[in-house]
C-alpha positions as CSV (number, residue, x, y, z in Angstrom):
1,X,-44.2,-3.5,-43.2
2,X,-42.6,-5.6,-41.0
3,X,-38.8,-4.2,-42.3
4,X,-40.5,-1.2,-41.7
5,X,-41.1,-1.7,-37.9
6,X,-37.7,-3.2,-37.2
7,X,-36.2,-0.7,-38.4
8,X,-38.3,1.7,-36.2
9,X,-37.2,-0.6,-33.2
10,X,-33.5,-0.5,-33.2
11,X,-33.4,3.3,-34.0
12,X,-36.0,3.9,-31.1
13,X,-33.6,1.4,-28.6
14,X,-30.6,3.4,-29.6
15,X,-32.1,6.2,-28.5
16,X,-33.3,5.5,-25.4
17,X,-29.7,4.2,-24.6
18,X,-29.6,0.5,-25.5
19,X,-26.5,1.2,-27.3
20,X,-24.1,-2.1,-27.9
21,X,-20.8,-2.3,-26.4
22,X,-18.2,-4.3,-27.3
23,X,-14.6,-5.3,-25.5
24,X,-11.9,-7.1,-27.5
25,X,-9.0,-8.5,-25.8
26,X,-6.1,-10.9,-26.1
27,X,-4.4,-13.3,-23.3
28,X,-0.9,-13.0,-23.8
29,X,2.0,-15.2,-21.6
30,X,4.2,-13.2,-20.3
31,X,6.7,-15.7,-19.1
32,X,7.0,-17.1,-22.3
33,X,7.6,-14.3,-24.7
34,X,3.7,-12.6,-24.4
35,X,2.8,-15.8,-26.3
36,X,-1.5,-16.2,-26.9
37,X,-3.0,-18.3,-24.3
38,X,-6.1,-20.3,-26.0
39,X,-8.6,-22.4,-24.1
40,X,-8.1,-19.6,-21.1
41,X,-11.7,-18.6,-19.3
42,X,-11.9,-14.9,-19.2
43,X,-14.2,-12.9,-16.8
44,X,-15.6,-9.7,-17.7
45,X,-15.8,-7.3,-14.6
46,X,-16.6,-4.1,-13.6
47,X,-15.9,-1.4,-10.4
48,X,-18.0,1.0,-9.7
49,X,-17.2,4.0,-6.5
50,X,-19.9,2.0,-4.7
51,X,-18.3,-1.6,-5.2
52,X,-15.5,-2.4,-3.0
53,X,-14.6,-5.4,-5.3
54,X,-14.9,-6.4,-8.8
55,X,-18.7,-7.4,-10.2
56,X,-18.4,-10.4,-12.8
57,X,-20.7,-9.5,-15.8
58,X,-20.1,-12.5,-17.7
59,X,-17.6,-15.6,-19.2
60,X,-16.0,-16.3,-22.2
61,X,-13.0,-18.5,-23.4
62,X,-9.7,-17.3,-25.3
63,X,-9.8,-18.8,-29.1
64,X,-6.3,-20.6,-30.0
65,X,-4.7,-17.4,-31.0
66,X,-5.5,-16.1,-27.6
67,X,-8.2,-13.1,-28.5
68,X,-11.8,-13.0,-26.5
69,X,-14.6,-10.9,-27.0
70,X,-17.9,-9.4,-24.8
71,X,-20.6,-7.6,-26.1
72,X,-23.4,-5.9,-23.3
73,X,-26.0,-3.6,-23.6
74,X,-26.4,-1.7,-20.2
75,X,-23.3,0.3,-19.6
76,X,-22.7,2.4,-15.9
77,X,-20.9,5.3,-17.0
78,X,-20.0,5.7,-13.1
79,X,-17.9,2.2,-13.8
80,X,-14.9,0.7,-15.0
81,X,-14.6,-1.9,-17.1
82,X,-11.8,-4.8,-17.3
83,X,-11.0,-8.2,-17.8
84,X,-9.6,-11.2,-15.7
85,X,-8.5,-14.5,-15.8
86,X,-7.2,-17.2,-13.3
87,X,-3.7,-18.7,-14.2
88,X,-1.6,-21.0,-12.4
89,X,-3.6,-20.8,-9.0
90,X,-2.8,-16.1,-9.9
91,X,-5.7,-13.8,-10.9
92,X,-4.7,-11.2,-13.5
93,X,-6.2,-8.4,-14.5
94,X,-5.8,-6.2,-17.8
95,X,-5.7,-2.7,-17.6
96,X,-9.1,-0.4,-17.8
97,X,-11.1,-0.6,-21.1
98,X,-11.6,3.0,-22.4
99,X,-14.7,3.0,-25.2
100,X,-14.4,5.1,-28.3
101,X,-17.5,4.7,-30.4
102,X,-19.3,2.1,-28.1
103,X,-15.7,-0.1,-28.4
104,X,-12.7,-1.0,-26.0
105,X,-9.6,-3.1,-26.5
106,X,-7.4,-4.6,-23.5
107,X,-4.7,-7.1,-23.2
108,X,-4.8,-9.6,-20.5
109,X,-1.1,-10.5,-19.5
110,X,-0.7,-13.9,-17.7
111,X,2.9,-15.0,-16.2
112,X,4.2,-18.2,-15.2
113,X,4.8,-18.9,-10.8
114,X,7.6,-19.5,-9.2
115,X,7.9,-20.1,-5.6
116,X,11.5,-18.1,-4.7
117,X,12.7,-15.1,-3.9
118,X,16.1,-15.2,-4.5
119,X,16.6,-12.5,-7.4
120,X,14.6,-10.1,-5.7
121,X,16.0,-6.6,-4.4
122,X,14.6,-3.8,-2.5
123,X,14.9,-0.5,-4.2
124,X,14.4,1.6,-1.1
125,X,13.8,1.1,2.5
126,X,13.0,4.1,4.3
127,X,11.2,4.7,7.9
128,X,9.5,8.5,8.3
129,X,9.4,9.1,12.2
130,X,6.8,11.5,14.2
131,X,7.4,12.7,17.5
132,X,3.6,12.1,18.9
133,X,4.1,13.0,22.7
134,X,4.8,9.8,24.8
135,X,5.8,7.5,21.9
136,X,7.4,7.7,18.4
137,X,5.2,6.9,15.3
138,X,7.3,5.0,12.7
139,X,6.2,4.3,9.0
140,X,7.6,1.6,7.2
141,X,8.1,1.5,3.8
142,X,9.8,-1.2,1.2
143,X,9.4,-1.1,-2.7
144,X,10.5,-4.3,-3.5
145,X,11.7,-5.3,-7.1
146,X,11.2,-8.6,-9.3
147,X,13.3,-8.6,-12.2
148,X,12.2,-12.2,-13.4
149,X,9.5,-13.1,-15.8
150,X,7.2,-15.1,-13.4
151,X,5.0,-14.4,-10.8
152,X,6.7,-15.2,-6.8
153,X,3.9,-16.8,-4.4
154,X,3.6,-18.8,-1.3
155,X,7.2,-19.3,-0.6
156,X,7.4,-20.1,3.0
157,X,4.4,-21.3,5.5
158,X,4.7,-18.8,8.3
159,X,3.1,-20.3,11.7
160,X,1.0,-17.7,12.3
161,X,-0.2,-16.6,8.6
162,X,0.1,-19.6,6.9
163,X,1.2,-19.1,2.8
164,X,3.4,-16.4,2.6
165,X,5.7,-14.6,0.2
166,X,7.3,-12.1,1.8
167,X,8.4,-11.1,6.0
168,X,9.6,-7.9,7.2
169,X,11.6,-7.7,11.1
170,X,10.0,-4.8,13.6
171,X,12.0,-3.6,15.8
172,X,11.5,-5.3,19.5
173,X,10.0,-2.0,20.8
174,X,7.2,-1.7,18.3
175,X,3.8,-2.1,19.2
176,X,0.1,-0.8,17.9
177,X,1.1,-2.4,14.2
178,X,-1.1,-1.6,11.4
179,X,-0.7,-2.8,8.0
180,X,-1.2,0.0,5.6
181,X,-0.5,-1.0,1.6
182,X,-1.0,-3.3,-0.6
183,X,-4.7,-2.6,1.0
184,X,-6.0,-6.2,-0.5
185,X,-7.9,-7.3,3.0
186,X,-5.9,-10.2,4.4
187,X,-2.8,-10.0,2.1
188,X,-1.1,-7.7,4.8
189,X,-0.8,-9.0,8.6
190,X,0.7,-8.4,11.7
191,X,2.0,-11.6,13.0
192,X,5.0,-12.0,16.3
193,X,7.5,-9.6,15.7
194,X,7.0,-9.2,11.8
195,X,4.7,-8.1,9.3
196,X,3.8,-10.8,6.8
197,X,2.8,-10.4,3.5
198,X,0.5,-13.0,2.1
199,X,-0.1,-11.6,-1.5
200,X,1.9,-12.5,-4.8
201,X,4.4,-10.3,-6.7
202,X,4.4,-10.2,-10.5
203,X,7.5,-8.9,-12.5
204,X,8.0,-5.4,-11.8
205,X,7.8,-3.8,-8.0
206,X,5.8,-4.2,-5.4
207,X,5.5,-1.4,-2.5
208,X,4.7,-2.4,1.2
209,X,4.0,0.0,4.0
210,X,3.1,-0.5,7.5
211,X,3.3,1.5,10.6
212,X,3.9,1.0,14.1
213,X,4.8,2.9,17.4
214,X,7.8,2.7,20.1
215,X,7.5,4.4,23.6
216,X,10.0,7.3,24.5
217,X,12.3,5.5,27.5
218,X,13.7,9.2,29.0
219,X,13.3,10.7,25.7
220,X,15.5,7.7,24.4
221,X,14.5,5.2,21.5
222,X,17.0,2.3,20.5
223,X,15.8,0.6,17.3
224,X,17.2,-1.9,15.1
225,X,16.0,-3.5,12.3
226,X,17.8,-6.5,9.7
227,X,18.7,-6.0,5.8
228,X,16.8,-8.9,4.6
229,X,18.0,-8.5,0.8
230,X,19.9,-6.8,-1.5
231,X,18.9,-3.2,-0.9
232,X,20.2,-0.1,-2.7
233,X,18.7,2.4,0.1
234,X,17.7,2.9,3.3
235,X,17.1,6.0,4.8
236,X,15.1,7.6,8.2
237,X,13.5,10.7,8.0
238,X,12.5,12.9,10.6
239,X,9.8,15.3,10.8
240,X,10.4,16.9,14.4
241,X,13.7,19.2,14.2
242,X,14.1,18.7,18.4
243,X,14.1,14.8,17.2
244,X,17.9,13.5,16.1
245,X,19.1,10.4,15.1
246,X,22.7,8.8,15.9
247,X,24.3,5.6,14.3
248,X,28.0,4.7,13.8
249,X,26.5,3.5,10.4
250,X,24.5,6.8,8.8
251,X,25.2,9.2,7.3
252,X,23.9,12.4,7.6
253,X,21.7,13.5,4.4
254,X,20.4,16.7,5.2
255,X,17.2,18.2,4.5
256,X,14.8,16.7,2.0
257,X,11.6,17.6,1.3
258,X,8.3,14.8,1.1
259,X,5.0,15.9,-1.0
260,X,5.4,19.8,0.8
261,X,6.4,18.3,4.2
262,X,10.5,19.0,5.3
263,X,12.3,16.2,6.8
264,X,15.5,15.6,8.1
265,X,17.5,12.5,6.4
266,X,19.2,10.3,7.7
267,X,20.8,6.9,5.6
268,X,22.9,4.4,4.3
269,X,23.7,3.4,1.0
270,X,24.3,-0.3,-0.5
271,X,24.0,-1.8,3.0
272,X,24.8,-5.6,3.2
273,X,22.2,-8.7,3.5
274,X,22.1,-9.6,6.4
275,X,23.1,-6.2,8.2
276,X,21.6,-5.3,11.4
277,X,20.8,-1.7,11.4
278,X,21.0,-0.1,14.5
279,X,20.0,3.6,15.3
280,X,18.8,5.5,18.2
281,X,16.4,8.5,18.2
282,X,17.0,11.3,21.0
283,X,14.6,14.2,21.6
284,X,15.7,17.0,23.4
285,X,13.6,17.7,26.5
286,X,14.1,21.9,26.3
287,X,10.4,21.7,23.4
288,X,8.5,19.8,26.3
289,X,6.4,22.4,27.7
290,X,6.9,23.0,31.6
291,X,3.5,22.1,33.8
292,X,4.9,24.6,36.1
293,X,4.0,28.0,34.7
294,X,0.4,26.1,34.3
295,X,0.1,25.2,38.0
296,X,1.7,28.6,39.0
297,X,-1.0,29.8,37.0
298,X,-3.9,27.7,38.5
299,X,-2.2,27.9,42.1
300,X,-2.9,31.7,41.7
301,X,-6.4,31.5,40.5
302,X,-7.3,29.7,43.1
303,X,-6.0,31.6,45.5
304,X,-7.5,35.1,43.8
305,X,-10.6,32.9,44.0
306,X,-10.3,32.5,47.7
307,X,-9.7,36.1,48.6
308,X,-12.5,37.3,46.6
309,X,-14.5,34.6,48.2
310,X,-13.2,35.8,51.8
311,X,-13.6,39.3,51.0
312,X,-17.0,38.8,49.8
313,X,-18.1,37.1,53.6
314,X,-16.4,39.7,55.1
315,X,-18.7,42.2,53.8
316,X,-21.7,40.3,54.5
């Protein structure tokens, strides 16, 4: 009888939904030839569209050949599900768990740090410029690239951010900075004359955007910016076709066309470390509308206005 009513019990929980879910994973070194990582503490964690940062489920620690395991019993179908660890003062994360059958497998890839920079290159470094009326809005973009097998952080100590990894120059006109990506709060900030960023960089690339405006000085904006590393690319592209840029050191690329928007390209390729890259934007003053047709305009108004207004007393 009492067979009989466990029996009863698990087939009524799994009905009502109190399914078992399990997530395997392994930690893996990445730096040392995707070795297994034993003794590691692993966090289970989930996002859901609510959560603006992982929630920790629960703890476990990575046997000696590296593999970890969760079982839970409440699933939000809403959330993803993923796996963390802290190595070497670096949170990792593994990719999301995708269940088949109430199970999910992920790998948790850890890497070694380093504190330099030196092998790293920029892959492209382009600026898209907007005419917005009395300034220029500029958006900054490097994809940076680690080749190595270890994970960069806190290279320098900036004076006004503290640990950092990486700086980028603005030019001396920009003001109104904003960082923009990677959107981790506090791993992207506007310091004196740069943007800093604050957050690590992993083998593979890392992509950095920020924006910023300059002020039209009689329809005239002088900008110059410094190749910092080895950079295959950098390129300015225009979206205002009354909007030109002129530098002894571009070339002039032509069209090009950005996610349905057209631009006009302007570049340089393979420019030297170090380089200081100087351009100058010049908009031509015949697409600024005229406030004299509009004052003509009002100045007649009012004076139809008046005559009415006179003609009108007259009668009385």
């Amino acid at each position: 009888m009492k067979t009989l009513f466990t029996i009863i019990f698990i087939l009524t929980a799994t009905q009502l939904g109190f399914a078992q879910y399990t997530l395997t994973g392994q930690v893996l070194n990445g730096s040392q030839d995707s070795t297994a990582v034993a003794d590691m503490p692993v966090l289970l964690a989930k996002m859901s569209p609510q959560d603006n940062t992982p929630v920790i489920l629960d703890t476990t620690q990575s046997a000696a050949n590296g593999n970890y395991r969760f079982q839970f019993g409440d699933k939000n179908e809403n959330a993803t599900y993923f796996t963390a660890a802290d190595f070497a003062g670096v949170r990792y994360y593994s990719g999301l768990a995708e269940f088949t059958n109430s199970n999910a497998q992920v790998q948790l890839v850890v890497h070694d740090t380093t504190h330099s920079t030196a092998n790293i290159s920029t892959f492209m470094h382009h600026i898209i410029v907007d005419d917005m009326g009395e300034s220029v809005h500029f958006r900054e973009t490097h994809v940076l690239n680690n080749p190595g097998n270890a994970t960069i952080t806190n290279v320098f100590e900036h004076p006004d951010a503290g640990p950092a990894t990486f700086e980028f120059t603005l030019p001396s006109c920009a003001e109104n900075v904003e960082p923009v990506s990677p959107q981790v709060p506090g791993e992207l900030v506007a310091g004196s004359g740069s943007v800093i960023d604050k957050g690590v960089m992993p083998p593979g690339n890392r992509q950095v955007t920020f924006t910023y405006e300059c002020r039209w000085e009689k329809n005239r904006i002088n900008v110059t910016t410094t190749i910092l590393r080895p950079t295959r690319s950098f390129d300015v592209f225009v979206a205002n076709p009354h909007v030109k840029v002129f530098s002894e050191q571009f070339q002039d690329l032509g069209n090009f066309n950005i996610r349905g928007h057209n631009y006009h390209r302007y570049g340089v390729r393979t420019p030297d470390t170090g380089m200081a890259v100087r351009f100058e934007l010049r908009r031509s003053s015949e697409h600024l509308q005229s406030p004299l047709p509009a004052i003509g305009l009002t100045a007649g108004l009012l004076a139809l206005g008046l005559a009415a207004s006179f003609v009108q007393r007259k009668k009385e």
